[in-house]
C-alpha positions in Angstrom: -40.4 18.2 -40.3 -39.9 17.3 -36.8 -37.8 14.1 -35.8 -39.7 11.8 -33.6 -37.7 10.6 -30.6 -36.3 6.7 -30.9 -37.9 3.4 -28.9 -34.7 3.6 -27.2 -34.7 7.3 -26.6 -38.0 7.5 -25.0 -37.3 4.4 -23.0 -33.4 6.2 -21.7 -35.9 9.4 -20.7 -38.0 7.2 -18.9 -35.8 5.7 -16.6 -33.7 8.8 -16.0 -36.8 10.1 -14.5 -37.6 7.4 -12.5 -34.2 7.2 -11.5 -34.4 10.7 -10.2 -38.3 11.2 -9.4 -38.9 7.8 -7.1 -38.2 8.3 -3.8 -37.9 5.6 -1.1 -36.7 5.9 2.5 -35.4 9.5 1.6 -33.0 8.5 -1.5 -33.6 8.6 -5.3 -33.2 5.4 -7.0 -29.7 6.6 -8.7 -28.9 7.1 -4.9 -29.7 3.2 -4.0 -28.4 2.4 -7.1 -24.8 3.8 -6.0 -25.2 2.5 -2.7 -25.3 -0.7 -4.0 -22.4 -0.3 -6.2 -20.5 0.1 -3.0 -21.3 -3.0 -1.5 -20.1 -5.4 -3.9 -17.8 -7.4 -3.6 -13.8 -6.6 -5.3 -11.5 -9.1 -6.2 -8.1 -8.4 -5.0 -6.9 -9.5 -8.6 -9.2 -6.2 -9.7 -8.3 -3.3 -7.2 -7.0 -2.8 -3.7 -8.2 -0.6 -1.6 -6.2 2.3 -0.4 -3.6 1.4 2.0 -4.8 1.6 5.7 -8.4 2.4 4.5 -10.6 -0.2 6.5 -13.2 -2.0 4.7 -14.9 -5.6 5.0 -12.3 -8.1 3.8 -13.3 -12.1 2.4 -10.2 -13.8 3.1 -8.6 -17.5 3.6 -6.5 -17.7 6.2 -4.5 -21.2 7.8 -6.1 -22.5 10.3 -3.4 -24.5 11.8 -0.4 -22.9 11.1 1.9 -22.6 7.7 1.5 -26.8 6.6 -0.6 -25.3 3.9 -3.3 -28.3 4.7 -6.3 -27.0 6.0 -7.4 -23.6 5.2 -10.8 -21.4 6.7 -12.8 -19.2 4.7 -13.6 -15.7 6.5 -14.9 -12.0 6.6 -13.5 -9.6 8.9 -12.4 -5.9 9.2 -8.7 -5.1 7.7 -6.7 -3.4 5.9 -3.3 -3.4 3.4 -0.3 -2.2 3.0 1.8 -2.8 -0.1 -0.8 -6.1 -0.7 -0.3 -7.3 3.0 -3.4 -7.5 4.9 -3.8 -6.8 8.6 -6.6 -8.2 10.2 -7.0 -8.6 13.7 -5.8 -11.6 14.7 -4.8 -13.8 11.8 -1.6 -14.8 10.8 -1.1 -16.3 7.0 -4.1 -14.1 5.8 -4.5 -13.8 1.8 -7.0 -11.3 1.1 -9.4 -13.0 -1.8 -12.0 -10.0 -2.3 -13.3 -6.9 -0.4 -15.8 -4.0 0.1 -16.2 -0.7 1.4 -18.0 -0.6 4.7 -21.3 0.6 4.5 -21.8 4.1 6.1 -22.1 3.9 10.3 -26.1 3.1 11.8 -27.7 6.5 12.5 -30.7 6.0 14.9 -34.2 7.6 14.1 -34.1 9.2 16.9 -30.5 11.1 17.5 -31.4 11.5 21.1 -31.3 7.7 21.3 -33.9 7.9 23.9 -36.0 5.2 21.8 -39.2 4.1 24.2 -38.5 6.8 27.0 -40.9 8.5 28.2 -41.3 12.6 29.5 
């Protein structure tokens, strides 16, 4: 006798094939769907990322020097070493979370001659 497939079964086959068969802006869903599993945001208490990789970093840094009393919230570019962060500028940085960066902006048009005319 031949098995009929489960609710959940039919429902798994479904949305692997959407996952694979949609297409939007050149990329499968399971393609966005990894793409935005790269842009979330890692606690440092989870994973760092690999020493003098740069990514996006959410920080808090001292904004007027090491009294401890006032601290500022903020995203920049860095990178760590052995769990010290380097970013650009800041002193008494403590990395909280961060991201890969997303992949560089690739015109339309490679010849970047957007609106030119021959």
């Amino acid at each position: 006798m031949a098995k009929f497939p489960t609710y959940e079964g039919m429902v798994k086959k479904v949305a692997e094939e959407a996952l694979d068969g949609y297409i939007y802006k050149g990329k499968t869903l399971r393609e966005w769907v990894d793409v935005l599993a790269q842009t979330q945001w890692i606690p440092v208490e989870t994973a760092l990322p690999e020493e003098t990789v740069i990514v996006l970093v959410y920080a808090e840094r001292n904004a007027y020097g090491d009294n401890g009393k006032y601290r500022k919230k903020v995203i920049d570019i860095g990178w760590q070493v052995d769990g010290h962060w380097h970013i650009d500028g800041c002193n008494g940085v403590v990395g909280i979370a961060w991201m890969q960066l997303p992949p560089p902006y690739q015109s339309e048009n490679p010849t970047g001659a957007e609106g030119s005319e021959e």
